[in-house]
C-alpha positions as CSV (number, residue, x, y, z in Angstrom):
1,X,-23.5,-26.9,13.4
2,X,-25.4,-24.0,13.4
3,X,-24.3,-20.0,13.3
4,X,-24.8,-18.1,16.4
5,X,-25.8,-15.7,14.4
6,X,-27.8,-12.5,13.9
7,X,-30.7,-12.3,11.1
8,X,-31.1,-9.6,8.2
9,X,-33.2,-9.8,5.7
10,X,-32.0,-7.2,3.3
11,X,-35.2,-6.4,1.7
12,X,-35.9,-4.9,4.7
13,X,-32.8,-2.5,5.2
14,X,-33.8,0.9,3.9
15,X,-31.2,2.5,1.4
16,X,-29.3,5.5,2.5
17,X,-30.0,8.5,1.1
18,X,-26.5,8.3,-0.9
19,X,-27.4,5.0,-2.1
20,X,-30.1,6.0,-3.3
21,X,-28.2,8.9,-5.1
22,X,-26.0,6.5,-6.9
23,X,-28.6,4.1,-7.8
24,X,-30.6,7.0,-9.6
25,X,-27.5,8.1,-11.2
26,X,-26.9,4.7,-12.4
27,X,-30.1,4.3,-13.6
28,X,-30.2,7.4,-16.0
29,X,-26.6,6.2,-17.7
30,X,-27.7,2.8,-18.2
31,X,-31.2,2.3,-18.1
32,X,-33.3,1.3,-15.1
33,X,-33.0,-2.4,-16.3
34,X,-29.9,-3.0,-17.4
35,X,-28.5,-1.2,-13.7
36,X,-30.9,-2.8,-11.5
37,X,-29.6,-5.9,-13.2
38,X,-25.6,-5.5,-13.2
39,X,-26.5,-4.0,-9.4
40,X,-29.1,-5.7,-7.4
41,X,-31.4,-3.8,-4.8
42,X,-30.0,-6.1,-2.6
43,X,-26.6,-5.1,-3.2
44,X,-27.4,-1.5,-2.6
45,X,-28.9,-2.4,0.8
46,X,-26.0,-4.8,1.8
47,X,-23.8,-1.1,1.6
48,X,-26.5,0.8,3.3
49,X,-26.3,-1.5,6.3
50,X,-22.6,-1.8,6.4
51,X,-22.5,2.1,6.3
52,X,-24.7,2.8,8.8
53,X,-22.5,0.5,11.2
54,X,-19.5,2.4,10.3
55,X,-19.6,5.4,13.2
56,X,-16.6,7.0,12.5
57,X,-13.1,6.7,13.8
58,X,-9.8,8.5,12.7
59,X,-8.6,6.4,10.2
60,X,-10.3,3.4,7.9
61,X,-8.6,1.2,5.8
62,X,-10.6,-0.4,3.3
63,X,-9.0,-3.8,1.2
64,X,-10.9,-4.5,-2.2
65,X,-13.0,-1.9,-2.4
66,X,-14.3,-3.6,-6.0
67,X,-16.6,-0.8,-7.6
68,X,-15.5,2.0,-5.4
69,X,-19.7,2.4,-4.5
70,X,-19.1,2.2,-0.4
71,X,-16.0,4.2,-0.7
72,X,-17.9,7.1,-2.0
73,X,-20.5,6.7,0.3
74,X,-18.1,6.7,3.1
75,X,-15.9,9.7,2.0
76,X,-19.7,11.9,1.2
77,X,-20.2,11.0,5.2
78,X,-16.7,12.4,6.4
79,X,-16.2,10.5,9.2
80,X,-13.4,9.3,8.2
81,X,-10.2,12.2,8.8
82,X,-8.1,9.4,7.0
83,X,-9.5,7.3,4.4
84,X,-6.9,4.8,2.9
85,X,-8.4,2.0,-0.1
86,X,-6.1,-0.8,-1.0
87,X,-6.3,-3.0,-4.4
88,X,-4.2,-5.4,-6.1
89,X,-5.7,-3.8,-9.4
90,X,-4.1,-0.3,-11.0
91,X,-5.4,2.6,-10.1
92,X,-8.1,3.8,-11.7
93,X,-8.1,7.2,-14.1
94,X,-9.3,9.6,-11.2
95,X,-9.4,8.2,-7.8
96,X,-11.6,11.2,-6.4
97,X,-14.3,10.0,-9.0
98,X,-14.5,6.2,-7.9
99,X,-13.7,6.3,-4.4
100,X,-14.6,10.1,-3.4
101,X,-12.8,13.0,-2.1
102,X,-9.9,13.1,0.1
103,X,-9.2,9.2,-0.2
104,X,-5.9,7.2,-0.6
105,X,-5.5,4.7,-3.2
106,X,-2.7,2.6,-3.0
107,X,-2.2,-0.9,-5.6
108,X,-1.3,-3.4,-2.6
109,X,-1.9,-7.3,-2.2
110,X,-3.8,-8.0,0.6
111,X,-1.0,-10.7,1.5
112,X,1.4,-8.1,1.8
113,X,0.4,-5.0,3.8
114,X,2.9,-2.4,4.2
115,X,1.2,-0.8,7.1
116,X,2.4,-1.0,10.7
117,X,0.8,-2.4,13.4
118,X,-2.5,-1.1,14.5
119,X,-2.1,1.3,11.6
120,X,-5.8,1.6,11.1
121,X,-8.7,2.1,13.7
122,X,-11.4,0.4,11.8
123,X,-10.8,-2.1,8.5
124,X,-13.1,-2.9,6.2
125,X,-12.5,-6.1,3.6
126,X,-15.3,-7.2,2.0
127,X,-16.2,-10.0,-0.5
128,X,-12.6,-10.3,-0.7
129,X,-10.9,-13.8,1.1
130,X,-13.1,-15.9,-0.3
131,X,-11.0,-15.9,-3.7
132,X,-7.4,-16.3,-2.3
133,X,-5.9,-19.7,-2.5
134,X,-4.9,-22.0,0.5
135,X,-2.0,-19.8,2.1
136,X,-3.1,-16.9,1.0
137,X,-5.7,-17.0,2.6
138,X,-4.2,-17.7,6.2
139,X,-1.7,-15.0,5.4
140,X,-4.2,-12.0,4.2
141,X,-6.5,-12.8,7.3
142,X,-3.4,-12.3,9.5
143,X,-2.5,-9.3,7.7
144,X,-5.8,-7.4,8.2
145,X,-6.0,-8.2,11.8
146,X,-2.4,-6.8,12.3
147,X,-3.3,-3.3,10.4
148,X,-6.4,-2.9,12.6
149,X,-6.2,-1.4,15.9
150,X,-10.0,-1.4,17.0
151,X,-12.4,-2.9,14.9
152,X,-12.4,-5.4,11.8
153,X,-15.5,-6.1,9.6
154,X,-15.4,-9.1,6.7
155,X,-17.9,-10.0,4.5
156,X,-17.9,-13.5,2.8
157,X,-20.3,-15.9,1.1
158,X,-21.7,-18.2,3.7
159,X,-22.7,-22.1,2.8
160,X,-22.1,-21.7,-0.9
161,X,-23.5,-25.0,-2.1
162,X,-20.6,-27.4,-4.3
163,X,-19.3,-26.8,-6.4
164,X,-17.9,-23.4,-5.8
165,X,-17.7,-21.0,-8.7
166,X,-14.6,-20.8,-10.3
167,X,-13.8,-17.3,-9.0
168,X,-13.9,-18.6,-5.4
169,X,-11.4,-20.4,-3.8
170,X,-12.9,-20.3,0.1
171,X,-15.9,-22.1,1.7
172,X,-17.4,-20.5,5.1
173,X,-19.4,-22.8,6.8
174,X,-20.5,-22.4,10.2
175,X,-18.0,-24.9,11.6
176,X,-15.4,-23.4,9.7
177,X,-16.4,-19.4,10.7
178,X,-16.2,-20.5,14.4
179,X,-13.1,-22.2,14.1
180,X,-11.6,-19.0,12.6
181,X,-13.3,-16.1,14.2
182,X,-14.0,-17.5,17.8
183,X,-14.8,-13.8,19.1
184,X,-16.6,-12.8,16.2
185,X,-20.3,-11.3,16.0
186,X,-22.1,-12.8,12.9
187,X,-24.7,-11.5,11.3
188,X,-26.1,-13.3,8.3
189,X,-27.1,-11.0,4.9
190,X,-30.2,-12.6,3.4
191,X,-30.5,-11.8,-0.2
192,X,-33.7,-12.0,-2.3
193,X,-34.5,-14.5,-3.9
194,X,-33.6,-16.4,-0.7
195,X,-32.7,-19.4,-2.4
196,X,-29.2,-17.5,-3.2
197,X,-26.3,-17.9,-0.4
198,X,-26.4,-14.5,2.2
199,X,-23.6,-13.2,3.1
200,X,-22.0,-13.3,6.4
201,X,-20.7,-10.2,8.4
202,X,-17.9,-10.5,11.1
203,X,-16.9,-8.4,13.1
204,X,-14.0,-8.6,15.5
205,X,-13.2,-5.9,18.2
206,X,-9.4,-6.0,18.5
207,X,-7.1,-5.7,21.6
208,X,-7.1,-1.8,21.7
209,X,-10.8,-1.4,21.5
C-alpha cells in the first residue's frame, strides 16, 4: 500500500532565521564539523518546517522535547501565551536555557498525562512513540489525543527497514499509519542522503477544531 501522502524534500526547506542562530552558535562551541555532524542540516530543516506550521494558539503542549532546540525556537516566536514541555527525563539545570523563556517543564510519562481533557490547543510529540513498547504505545497515543483540543502533530520514522534499531520499538508502514490515523494528513520528510528512512508528519485536527 502506498501513503497518501505529501512530498518534502528537506534539502529544500529553508532554515529559519532562529535555526540558523542556533546552528551558528553551535558551530562556534564545537566546531563546524563536529556540530554539523552530532546535528545534521537536515535536522535543522525538519524544525524549520515544523515551526513554520505551528501558527500560534493559546496553549501548546509539547511531549519529548529531546534537545530542547524547537522549544526555543517556539518560545523566541511567542505565539504561544502558554507553553508547557513534558519529559520522562529530570529537569534539566535551567529550564529557560534549554527550552526558552516563559516555558513549563514538567518530568511526566507520556502514558500518564495529568492534564484534563482538551487541556492543550495544539500538541506537539515528535520522534517519540516509536520507542514505547506494545501497550505503551496504544496507551501514550490515546493520551495525546485526549490532552489536545484542536490540533495534534506526530513525527515518526516511516518504513524503517528490519531489523529495527535497538532504541525503537515501533514500525510505521503505510498500512499500519492508515490503520491508526484514518483522518490524518501525511506528509513524508525526506532526508539527505535519501537512502536514509524520512520521517512522517501527522497531523490530526481534533473534534473542537
Amino acid at each position: 500500500m502506498t501513503l497518501r501522502a505529501s512530498i518534502v524534500q528537506l534539502s529544500s526547506v529553508r532554515m529559519t532565521p532562529m535555526a540558523l542562530k542556533m546552528r551558528a552558535e553551535r558551530e562556534a562551541r564545537w566546531g563546524e564539523a563536529v556540530a554539523r555532524k552530532n546535528f545534521p542540516d537536515y535536522e535543522w530543516q525538519r524544525l524549520s518546517f515544523i515551526g513554520r506550521r505551528l501558527k500560534g494558539s493559546p496553549s501548546l503542549l509539547e511531549v519529548g522535547p529531546g534537545r530542547g532546540f524547537l522549544s526555543r525556537m517556539i518560545a523566541k516566536g511567542g505565539r504561544y501565551p502558554r507553553q508547557e514541555v513534558v519529559d520522562i527525563t529530570p529537569a534539566p539545570r535551567s529550564i529557560k536555557a534549554k527550552y526558552g523563556p516563559g516555558v513549563v517543564f514538567r518530568q511526566e510519562s507520556v502514558t500518564q498525562l495529568a492534564d484534563a481533557d482538551g487541556a492543550f490547543d495544539t500538541v506537539l510529540c515528535m520522534e517519540v512513540l516509536e520507542h514505547l513498547e506494545d501497550g505503551d504505545f496504544e496507551t501514550a497515543l490515546a493520551q495525546v489525543r485526549r490532552v489536545c483540543a484542536r490540533r495534534l502533530i506526530i513525527t515518526l520514522p516511516f518504513a524503517q527497514p528490519l531489523p529495527l534499531p535497538d532504541y525503537h520499538k515501533q514500525r510505521f508502514d503505510a498500512d499500519r499509519l492508515e490503520r491508526l490515523f484514518p483522518d490524518g494528513r501525511f506528509t513524508l520528510l525526506f532526508k539527505e542522503p535519501v537512502t536514509r528512512w524520512p520521517w512522517v508528519m501527522i497531523e490530526e485536527r481534533r473534534a473542537a477544531g
